[in-house]
N, C-alpha and C positions, 0 to 999 in steps of 0.2 A: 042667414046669409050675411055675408060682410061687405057693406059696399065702399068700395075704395074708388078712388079720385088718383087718378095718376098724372102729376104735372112737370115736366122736364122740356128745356127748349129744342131738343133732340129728340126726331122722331124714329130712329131706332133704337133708341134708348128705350123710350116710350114703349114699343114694337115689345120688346125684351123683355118690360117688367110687366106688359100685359100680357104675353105667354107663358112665364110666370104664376101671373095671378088667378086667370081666367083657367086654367088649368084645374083648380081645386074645387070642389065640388061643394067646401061652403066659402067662397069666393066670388064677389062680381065687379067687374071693371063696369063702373056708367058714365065715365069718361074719362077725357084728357085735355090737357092745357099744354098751351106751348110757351107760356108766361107766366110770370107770377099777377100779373092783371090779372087776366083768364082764369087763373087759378084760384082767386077768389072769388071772382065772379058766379065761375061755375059751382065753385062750392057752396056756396050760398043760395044758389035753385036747385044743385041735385041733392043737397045735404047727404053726402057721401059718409059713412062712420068713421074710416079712416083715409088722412090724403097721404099721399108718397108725395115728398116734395124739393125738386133739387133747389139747392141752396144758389146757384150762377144762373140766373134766365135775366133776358131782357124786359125792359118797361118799370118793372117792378122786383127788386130780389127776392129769393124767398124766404131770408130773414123777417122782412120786413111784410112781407105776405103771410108767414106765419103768427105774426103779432098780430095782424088783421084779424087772421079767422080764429085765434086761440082768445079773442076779445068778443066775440058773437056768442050768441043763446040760442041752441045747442052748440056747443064748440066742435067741432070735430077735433079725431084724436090727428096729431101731424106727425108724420118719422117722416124726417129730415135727411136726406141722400143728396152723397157728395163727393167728388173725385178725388178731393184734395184734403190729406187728412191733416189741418192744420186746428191749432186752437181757437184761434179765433171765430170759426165757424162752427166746430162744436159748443163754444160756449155762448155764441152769441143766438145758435139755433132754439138750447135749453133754456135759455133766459127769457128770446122770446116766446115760450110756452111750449116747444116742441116735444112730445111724449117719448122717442127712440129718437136714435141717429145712426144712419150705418154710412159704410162707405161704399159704392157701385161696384168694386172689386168682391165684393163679399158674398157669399155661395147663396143661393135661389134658397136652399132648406131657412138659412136664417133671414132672410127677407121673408118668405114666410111665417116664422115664427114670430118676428117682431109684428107684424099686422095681425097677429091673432093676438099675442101678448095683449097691443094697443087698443083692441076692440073689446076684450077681459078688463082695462082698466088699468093695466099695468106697464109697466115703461123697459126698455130696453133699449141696449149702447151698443154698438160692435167693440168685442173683444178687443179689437185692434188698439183701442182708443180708451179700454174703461180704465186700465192703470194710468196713464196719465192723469185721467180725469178724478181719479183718486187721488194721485200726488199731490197734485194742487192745491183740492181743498183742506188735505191733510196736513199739508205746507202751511194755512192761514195758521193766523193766532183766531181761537175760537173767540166766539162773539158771545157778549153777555147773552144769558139766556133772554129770550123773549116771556111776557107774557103768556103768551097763548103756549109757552113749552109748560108752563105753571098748571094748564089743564087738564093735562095729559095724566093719568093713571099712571099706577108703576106697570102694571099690565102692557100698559099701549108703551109707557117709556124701553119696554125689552123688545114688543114689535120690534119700534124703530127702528133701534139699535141694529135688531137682527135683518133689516132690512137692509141699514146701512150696510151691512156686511154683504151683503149681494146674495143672502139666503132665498130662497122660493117661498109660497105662502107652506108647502109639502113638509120643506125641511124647519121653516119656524113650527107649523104643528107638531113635528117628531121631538125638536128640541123643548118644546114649550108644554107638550101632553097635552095637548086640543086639539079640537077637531079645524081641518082646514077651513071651513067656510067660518069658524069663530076668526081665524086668524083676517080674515079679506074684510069679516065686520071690522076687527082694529084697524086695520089698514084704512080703511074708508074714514074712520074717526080719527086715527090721526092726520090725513089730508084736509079734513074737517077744520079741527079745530085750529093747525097749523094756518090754512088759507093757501095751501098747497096742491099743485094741479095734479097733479104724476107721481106715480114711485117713484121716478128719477130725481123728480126735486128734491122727496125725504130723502134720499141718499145723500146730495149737494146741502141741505138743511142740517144732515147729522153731522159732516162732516164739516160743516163753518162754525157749530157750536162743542164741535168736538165731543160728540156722544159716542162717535163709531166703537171707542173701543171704553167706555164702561163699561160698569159691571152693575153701578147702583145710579139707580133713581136723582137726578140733580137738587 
């Protein structure tokens, strides 16, 4: 069972994505916040796995609410929902440690999928928003490699890669001839050694070092 935390200053909002969630049979809503105060608050006694968390509430934003709980031991996982599909708020959601971002416009089947994605370990963008979020980093001058990219196997360096690409752990197994649970072990060691929260980060990580589209090992 997946327990989500849903926090939005709106309580129809609220309403919506707990019939939504509550709906699914391995789903549970164990609360709601109508702040981002609240929203840590509560998350930190109900220890929820995953929060849904609008980015505009009063007392506390939930940028800033998300840097909170994404800095506690056990973190919870956070997708970040939000009305206003600007950059500023996607990037400042991911940075402050957010796993997914969608936008409240976005169909119930993918709001689902991202909370299961999130509670698997893995990260999800709404489409709306993941080619920009592409562009961007693709846009940087790549950053001298780091350290901890020196760690990395050429095995984990084709993961990434293939991660960056926005491949599934399914299709890196097909392309790579392993078995998928080999693939979610590299995936976990390269968040490892990287110091990296999310799949979303190695994505934002391959693409400021400019791995996305190699071919060979740095």
């Amino acid at each position: 069972m997946i327990r989500v935390l849903i926090a939005d200053d709106q309580e129809p909002v609220r309403e919506a994505l707990r019939l939504v969630l509550d709906g699914e049979p391995d789903i549970e809503v164990v609360d709601e916040a109508a702040n981002g105060a609240e929203a840590v608050r509560k998350a930190l006694w109900r220890r929820p796995d995953v929060v849904v968390m609008d980015l505009r509430m009063p007392h506390l934003d939930g940028i800033t609410a998300i840097r909170r709980l994404t800095g506690t031991e056990p973190a919870p996982r956070v997708l970040a929902l939000t009305t206003f599909d600007l950059d500023d708020y996607l990037f400042g959601a991911l940075q402050a440690g957010a796993a997914g971002f969608l936008l409240k416009d976005s169909e119930p089947e993918l709001l689902l999928d991202a909370v299961r994605a999130l509670h698997t370990g893995q990260g999800l963008i709404d489409p709306q928003v993941t080619g920009r979020l592409i562009n961007r980093f693709a846009a940087l001058s790549p950053r001298a490699p780091t350290r901890e990219l020196e760690l990395l196997t050429p095995r984990e360096h084709e993961v990434l890669r293939s991660v960056a690409r926005g491949m599934s752990n399914a299709e890196i197994a097909d392309t790579l001839v392993i078995e998928p649970g080999t693939v979610k072990t590299h995936v976990a060691r390269v968040l490892g050694k990287l110091g990296l929260r999310t799949r979303v980060h190695a994505v934002i990580y391959a693409y400021e070092h400019g791995l996305a589209g190699d071919e060979t090992p740095p």
